[in-house]
N, C-alpha and C positions, 0 to 999 in steps of 0.2 A: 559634915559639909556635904551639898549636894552635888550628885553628878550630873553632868550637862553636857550633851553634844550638838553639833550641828554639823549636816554634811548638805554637801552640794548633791543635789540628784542630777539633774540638766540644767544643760546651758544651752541660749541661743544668741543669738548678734543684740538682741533688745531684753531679755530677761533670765532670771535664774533662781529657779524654781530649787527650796530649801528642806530640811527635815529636820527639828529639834527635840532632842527627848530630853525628861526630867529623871530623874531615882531622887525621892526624901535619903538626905542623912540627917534626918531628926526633924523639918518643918514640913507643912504641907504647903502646895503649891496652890496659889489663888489666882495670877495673874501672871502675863509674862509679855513679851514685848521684843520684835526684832529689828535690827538697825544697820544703819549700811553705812561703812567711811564713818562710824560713829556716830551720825545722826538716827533718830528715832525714824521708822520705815513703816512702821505698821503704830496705829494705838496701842491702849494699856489696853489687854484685850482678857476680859476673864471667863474663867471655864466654870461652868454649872455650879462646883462644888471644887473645898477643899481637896486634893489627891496629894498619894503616895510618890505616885508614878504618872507619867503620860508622855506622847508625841503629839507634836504639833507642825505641820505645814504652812509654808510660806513661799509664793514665788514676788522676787523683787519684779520690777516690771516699767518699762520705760527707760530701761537702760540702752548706754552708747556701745557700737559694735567692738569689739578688742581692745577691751578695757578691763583693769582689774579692779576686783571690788574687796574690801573688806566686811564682810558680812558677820553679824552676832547675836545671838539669843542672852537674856535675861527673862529668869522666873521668879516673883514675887510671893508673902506670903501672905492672909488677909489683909494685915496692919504696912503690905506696900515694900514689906522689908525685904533685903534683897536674898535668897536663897541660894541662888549659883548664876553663873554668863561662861557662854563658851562664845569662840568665834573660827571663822575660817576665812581663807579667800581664794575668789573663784572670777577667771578672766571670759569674757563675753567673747562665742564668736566673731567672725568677720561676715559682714553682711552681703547678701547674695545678690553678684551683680546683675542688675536688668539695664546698667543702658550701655547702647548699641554705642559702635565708634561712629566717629564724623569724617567723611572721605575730606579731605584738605586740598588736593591738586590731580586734577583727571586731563591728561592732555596727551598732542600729540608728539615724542619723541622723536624728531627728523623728519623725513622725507618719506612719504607714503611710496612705496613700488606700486606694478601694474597689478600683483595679485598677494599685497600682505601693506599692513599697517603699524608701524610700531609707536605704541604708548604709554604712559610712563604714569603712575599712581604712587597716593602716599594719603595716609589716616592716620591719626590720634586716638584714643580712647583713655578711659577714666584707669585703666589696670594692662592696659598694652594692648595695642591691636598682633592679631596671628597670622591675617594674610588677607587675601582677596581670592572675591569670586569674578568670573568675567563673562558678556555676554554678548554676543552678534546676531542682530533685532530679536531682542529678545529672548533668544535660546542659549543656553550656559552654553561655552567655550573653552574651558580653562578653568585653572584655578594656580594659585602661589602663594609661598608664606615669605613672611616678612611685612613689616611697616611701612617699606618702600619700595618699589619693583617697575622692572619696566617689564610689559608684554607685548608681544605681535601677532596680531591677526595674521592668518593666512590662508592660501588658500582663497581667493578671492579672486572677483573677475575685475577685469582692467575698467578704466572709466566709471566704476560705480559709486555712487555711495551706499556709505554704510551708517547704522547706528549703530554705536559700542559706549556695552553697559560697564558699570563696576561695581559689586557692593562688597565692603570691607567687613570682617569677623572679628571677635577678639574670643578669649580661652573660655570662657566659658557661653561662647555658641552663641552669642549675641550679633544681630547682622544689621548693619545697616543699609540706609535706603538705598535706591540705586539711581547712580548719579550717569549720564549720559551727555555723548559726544558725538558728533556729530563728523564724516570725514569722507573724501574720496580718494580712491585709487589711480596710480595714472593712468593718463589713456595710451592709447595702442594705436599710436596713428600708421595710416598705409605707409608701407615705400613707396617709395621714387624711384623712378628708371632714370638715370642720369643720360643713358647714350642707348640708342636701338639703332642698328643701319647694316647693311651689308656688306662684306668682309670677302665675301667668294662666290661667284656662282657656275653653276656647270650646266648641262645638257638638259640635265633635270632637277637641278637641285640647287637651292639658295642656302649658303654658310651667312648667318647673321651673328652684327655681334652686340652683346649689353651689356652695362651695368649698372647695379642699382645700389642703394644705401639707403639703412634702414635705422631708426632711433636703438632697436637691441638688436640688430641684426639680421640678415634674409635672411633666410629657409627656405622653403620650399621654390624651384619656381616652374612655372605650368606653361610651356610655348602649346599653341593652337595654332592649326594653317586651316583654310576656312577658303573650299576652289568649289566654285559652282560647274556642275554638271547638267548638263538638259533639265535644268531645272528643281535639278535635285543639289543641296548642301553634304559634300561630304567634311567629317571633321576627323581631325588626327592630332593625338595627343600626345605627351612624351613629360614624364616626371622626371624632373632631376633632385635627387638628395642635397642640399647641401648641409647648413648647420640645422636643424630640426625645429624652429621658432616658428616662423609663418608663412605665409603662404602667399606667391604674387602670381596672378594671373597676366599675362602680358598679351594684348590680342591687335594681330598687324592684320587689317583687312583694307585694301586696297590703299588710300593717304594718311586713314586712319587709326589711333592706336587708341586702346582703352586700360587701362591700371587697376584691377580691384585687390583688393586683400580679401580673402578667402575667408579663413581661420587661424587661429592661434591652436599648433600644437604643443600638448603639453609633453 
């Protein structure tokens, strides 16, 4: 009887490249034939001449990814007769992903503040999404794993808008497009002097009193006296600390008052 092997050499997601040897126990080998799941894979394929011995190669091919195959060789001898069949089985890798996830929902989570934005993402992909990239006009920002996630911008100036990007990843480094939004921050409107008027006055000197009310709160605030001299302005200043937000200028020059907001301290 003849001996007959067959091994697997490689494997990939679509085919699986084979190796079958013959040894005579008593016929010579004319022709031989390999088959997959039992069906015929290749022709009745014959070699120059009758042999003793020989190997022969075979890759099956068009095969499905993670799949098991029952692979087999048969060697024939002139008159077709069958001389020996080995077989083996051999599972096809998984095929290597290329597509990107699909972002699913890019919005904005609540209530924008005067300098940060919170918003909320979520992807799908063919083999699991791994997180998110994120961007503010266009320059990375962030980043986060998970399928669902909420981020905030920060760091932002009040009243702006912004464009905020997102493109989701999945494991094997696949990115998808970047899907954008559109948003602004709140504004930073001035205070309000609620009361300005005088409280005390002396020999030299005026005791006034204020107050003001602010959307986050005063800060800073800046009295100015503003006396004309032979024609000269002299000014005199005086900072008061309060809670450290912003900054109101309050200017009492003769009936008139003015209000500006300065700046926002950070």
């Amino acid at each position: 009887m003849a001996i007959v092997n067959i091994n697997a050499n490689s494997a990939s997601y679509n085919y699986i490249s084979v190796s079958a040897s013959f040894q005579t126990g008593g016929g010579l080998a004319k022709y031989f034939r390999f088959f997959k799941n039992g069906v015929g894979n290749s022709g009745l394929e014959a070699l120059s001449s009758p042999v003793e011995s020989t190997t022969k190669y075979w890759t099956y091919s068009g095969l499905s990814e993670n799949t098991y195959y029952s692979l087999s060789v048969t060697f024939y001898d002139s008159n077709r007769n069958v001389l020996g069949s080995a077989s083996t089985g051999q599972r096809t890798t998984v095929a290597p992903d290329t597509t990107p996830p699909t972002i699913n929902n890019w919005f904005m989570n609540g209530s924008a503040s005067r300098n940060s934005i919170p918003m909320y993402a979520s992807a799908s992909d063919n083999r699991g999404v791994s997180g998110f990239y994120f961007y503010r006009e266009g320059v990375y920002d962030g980043s986060m794993y998970g399928s669902s996630v909420g981020y905030t911008f920060t760091g932002l100036n009040p009243g702006t808008r912004y464009s905020l990007g997102v493109k989701a990843f999945d494991t094997s480094g696949n990115t998808s497009i970047m899907r954008q939004y559109g948003a602004t921050t709140a504004y930073d409107y001035a205070p309000s002097i609620l009361s300005w008027s005088v409280s005390n006055t002396g020999v030299n000197t005026v005791q006034m009193y204020y107050s003001a009310s602010d959307d986050y709160g005063v800060g800073y605030v800046l009295f100015m006296s503003m006396v004309f001299k032979q024609g000269r302005v002299i000014v005199r200043v005086g900072i008061t600390p309060l809670h450290p937000c912003k900054q109101i200028r309050i200017i009492r020059w003769g009936s008139k008052q003015w209000i500006q907001q300065d700046r926002v301290l950070q």
